[in-house]
KEFI-487455 format. One record per atom (N, C-alpha, C): y, z, x; residue number from 0; atom name. Coordinates in nm, 2 decimals. Last residue first. Layout:
// residues N
Y | Z | X | NUM | CA
...
// end
This chain:
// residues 92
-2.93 | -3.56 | 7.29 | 91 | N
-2.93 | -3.52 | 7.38 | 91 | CA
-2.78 | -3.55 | 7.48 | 91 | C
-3.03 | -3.53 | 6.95 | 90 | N
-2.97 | -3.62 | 7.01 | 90 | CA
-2.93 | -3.56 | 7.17 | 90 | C
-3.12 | -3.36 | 6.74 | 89 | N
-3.20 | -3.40 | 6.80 | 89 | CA
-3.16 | -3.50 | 6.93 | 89 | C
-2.91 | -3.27 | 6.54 | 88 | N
-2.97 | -3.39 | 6.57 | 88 | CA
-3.07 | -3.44 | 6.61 | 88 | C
-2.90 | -3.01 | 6.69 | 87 | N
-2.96 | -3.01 | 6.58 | 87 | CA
-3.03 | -3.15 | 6.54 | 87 | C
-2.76 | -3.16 | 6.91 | 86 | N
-2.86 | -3.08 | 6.94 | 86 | CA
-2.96 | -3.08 | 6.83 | 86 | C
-2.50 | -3.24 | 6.77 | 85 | N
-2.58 | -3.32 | 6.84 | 85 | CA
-2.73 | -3.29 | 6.85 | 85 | C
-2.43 | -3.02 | 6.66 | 84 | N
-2.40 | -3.12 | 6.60 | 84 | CA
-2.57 | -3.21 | 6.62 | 84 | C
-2.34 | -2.95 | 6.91 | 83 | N
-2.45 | -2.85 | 6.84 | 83 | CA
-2.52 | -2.94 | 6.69 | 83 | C
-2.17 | -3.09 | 6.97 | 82 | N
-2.24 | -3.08 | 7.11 | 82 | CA
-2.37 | -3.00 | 6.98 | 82 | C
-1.92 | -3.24 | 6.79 | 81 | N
-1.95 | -3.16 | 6.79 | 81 | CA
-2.13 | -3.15 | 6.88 | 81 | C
-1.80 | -3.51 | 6.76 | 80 | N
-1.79 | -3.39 | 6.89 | 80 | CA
-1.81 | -3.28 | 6.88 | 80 | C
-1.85 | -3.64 | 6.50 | 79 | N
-1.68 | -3.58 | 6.58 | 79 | CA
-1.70 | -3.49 | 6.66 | 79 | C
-2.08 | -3.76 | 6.55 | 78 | N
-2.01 | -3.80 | 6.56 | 78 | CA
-1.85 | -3.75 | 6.58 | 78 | C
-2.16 | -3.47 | 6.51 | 77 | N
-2.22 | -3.51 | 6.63 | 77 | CA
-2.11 | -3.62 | 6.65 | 77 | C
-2.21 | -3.46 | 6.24 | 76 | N
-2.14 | -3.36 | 6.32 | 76 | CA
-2.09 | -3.38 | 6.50 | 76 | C
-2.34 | -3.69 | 6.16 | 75 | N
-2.19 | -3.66 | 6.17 | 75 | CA
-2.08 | -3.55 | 6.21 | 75 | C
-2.55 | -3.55 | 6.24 | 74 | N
-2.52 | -3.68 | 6.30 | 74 | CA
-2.39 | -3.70 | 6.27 | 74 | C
-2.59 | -3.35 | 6.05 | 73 | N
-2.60 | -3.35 | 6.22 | 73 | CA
-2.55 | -3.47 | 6.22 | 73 | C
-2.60 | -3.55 | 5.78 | 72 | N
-2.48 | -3.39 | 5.84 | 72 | CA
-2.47 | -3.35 | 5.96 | 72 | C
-2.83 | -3.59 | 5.82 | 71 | N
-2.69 | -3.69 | 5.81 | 71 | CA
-2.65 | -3.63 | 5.82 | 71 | C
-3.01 | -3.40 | 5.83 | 70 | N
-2.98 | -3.51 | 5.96 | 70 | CA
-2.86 | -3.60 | 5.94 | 70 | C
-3.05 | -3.31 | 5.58 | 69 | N
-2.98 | -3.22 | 5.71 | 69 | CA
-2.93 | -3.30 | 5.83 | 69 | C
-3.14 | -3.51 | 5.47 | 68 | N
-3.00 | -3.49 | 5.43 | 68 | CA
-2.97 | -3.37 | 5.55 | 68 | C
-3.38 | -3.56 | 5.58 | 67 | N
-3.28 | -3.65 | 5.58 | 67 | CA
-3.14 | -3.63 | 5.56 | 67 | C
-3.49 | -3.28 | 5.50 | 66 | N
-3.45 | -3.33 | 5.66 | 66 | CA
-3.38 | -3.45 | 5.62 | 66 | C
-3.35 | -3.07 | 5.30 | 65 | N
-3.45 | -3.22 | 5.28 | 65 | CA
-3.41 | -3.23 | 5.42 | 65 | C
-3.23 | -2.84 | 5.26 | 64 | N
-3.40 | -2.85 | 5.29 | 64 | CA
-3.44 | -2.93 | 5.32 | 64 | C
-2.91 | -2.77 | 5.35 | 63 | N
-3.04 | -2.88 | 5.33 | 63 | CA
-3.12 | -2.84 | 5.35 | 63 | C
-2.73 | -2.63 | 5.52 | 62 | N
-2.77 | -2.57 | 5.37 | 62 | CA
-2.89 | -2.66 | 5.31 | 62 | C
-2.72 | -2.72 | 5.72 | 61 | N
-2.78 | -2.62 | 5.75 | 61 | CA
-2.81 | -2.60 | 5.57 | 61 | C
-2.48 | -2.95 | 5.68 | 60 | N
-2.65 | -2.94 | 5.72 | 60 | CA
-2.78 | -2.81 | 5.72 | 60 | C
-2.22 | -2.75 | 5.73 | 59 | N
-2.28 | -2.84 | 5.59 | 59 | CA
-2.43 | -2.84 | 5.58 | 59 | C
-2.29 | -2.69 | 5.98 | 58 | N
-2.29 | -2.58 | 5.91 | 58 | CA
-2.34 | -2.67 | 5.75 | 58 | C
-2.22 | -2.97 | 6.09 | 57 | N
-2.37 | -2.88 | 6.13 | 57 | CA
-2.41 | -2.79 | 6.04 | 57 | C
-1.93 | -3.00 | 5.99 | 56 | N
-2.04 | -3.10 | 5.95 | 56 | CA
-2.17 | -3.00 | 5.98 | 56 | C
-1.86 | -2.80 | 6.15 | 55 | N
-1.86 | -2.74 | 6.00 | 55 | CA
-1.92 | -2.84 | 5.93 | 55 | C
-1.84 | -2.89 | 6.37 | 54 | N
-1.92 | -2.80 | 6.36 | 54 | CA
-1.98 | -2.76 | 6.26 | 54 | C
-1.62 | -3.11 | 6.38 | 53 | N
-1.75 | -3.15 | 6.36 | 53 | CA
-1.86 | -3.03 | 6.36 | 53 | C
-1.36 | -3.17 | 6.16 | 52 | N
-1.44 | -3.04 | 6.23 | 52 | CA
-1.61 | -3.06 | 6.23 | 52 | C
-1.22 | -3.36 | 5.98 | 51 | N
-1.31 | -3.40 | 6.12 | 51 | CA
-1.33 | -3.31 | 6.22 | 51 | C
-1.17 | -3.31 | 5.71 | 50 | N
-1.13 | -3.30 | 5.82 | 50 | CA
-1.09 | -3.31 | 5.95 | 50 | C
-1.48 | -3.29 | 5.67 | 49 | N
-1.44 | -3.40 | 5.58 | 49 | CA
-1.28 | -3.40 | 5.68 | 49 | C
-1.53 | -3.03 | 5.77 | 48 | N
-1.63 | -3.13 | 5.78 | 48 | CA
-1.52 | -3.26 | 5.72 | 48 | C
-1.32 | -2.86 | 5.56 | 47 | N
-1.38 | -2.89 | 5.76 | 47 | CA
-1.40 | -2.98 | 5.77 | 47 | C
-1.50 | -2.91 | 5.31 | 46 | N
-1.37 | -2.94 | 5.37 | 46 | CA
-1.28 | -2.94 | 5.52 | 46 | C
-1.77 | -2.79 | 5.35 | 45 | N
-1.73 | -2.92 | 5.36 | 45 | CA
-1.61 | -2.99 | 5.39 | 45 | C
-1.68 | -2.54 | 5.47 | 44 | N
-1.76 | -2.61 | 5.55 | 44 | CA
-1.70 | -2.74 | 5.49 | 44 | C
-1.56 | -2.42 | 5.24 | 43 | N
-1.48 | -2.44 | 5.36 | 43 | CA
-1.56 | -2.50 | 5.45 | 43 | C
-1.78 | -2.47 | 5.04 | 42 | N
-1.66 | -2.56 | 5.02 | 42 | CA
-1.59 | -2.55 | 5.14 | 42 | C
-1.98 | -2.34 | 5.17 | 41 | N
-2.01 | -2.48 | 5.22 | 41 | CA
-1.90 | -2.57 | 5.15 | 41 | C
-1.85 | -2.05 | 5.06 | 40 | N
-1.90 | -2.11 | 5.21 | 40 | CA
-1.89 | -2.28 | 5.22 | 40 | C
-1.87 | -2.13 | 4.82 | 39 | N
-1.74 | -2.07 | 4.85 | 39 | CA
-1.72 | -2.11 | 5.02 | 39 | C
-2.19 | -2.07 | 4.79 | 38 | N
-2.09 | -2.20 | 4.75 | 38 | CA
-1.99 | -2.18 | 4.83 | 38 | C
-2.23 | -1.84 | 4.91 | 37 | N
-2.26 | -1.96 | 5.00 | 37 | CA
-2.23 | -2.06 | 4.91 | 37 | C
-2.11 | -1.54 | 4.95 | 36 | N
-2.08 | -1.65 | 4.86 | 36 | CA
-2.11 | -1.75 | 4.94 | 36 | C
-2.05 | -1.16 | 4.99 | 35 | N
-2.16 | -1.32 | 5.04 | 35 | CA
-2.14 | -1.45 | 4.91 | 35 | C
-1.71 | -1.05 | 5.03 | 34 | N
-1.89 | -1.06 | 4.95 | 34 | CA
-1.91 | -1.22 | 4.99 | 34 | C
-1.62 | -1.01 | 5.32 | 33 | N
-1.60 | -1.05 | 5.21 | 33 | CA
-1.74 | -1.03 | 5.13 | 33 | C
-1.70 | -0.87 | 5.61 | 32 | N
-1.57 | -0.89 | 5.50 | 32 | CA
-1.54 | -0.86 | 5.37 | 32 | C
-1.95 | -1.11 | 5.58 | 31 | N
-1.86 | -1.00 | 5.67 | 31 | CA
-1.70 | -1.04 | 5.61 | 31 | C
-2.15 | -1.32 | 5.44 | 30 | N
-2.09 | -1.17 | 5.38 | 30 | CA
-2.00 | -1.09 | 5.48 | 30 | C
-2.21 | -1.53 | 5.58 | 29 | N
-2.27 | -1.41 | 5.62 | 29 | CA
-2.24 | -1.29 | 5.53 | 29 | C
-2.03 | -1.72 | 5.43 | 28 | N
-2.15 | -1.74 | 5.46 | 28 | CA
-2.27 | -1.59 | 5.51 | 28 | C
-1.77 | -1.60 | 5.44 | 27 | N
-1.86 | -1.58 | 5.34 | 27 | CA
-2.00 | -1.65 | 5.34 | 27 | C
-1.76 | -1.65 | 5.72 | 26 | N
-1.74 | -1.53 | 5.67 | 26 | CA
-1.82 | -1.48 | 5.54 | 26 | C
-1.76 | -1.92 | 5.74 | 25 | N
-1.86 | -1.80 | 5.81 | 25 | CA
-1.84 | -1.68 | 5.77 | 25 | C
-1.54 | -1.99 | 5.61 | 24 | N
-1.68 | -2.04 | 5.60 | 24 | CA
-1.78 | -1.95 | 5.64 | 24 | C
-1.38 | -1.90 | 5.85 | 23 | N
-1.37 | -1.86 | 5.68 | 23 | CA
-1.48 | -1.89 | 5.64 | 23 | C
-1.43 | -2.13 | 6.03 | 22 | N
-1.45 | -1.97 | 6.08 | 22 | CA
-1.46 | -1.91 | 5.92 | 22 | C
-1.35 | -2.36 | 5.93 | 21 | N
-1.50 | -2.32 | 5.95 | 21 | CA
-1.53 | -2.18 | 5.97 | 21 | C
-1.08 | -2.29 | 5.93 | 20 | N
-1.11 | -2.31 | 5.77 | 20 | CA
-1.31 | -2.29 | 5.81 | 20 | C
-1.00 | -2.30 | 6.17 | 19 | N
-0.97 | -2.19 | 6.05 | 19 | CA
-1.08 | -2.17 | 6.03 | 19 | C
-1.06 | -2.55 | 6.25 | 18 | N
-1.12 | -2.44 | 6.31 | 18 | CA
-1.13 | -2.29 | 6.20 | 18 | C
-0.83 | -2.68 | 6.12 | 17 | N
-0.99 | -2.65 | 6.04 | 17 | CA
-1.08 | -2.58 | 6.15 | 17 | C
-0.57 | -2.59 | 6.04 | 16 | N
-0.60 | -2.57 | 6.15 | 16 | CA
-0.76 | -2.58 | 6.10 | 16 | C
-0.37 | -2.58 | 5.78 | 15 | N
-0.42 | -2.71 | 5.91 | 15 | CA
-0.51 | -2.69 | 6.01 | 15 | C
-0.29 | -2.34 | 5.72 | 14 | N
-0.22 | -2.45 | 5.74 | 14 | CA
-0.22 | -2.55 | 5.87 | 14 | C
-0.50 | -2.21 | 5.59 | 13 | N
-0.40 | -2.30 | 5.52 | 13 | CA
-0.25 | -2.40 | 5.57 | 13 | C
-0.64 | -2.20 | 5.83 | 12 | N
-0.70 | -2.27 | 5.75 | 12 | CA
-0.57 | -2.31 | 5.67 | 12 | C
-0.47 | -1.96 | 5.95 | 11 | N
-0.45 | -2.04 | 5.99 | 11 | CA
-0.53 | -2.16 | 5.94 | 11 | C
-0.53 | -1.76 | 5.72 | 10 | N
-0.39 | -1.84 | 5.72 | 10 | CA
-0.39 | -1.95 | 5.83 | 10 | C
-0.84 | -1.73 | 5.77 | 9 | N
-0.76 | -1.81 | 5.63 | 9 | CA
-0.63 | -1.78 | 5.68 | 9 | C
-0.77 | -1.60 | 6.00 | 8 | N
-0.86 | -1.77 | 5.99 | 8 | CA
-0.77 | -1.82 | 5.87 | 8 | C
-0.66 | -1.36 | 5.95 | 7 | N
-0.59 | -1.51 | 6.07 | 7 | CA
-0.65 | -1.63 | 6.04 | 7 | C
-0.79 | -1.25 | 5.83 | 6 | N
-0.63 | -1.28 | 5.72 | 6 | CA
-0.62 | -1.39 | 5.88 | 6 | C
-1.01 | -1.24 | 5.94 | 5 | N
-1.03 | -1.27 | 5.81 | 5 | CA
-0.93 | -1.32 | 5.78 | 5 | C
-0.93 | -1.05 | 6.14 | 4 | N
-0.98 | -1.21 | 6.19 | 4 | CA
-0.93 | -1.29 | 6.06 | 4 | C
-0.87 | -0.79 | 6.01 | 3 | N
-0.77 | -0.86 | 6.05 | 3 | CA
-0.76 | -1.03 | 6.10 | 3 | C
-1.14 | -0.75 | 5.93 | 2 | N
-1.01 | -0.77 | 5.81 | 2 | CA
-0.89 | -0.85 | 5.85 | 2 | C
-1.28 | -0.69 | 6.15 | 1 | N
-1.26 | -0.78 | 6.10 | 1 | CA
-1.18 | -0.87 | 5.97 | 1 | C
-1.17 | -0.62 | 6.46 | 0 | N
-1.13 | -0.58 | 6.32 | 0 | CA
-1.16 | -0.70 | 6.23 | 0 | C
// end
């Protein structure tokens, strides 16, 4: 159900949990749910990301065209443990 995931991420996003808060991200990233909003998206990414959710650093990256700026975003995703982080990186 996804109405129901929806109201568990964002509450568990509001309080602390940045797993939440990247899952939320994905929501309006893809439109499930919610209407499609990829600002709205890469604010719960960034703020993840800034958190130390290294996934939602990868997700940040993903919105770049420029490869240098996609690769700082992997590499910091990478630095907080994130394995996909890594991968995108290029890092093994």
């Amino acid at each position: 159900n996804l109405e129901k995931a929806y109201q568990q991420y964002t509450d568990s996003c509001q309080h602390g949990i940045m797993w939440g808060c990247t899952r939320v991200g994905w929501f309006y990233d893809g439109g499930m749910h919610v209407k499609k909003d990829v600002v709205k998206s890469n604010q719960y990414f960034s703020f993840a990301c800034q958190k130390g959710n290294g996934e939602a650093c990868r997700y940040v990256g993903d919105f770049y065209s420029d490869p240098v700026e996609k690769l700082t975003w992997y590499n910091e995703g990478g630095e907080k443990s994130s394995r996909r982080g890594c991968k995108s990186a290029g890092i093994k």
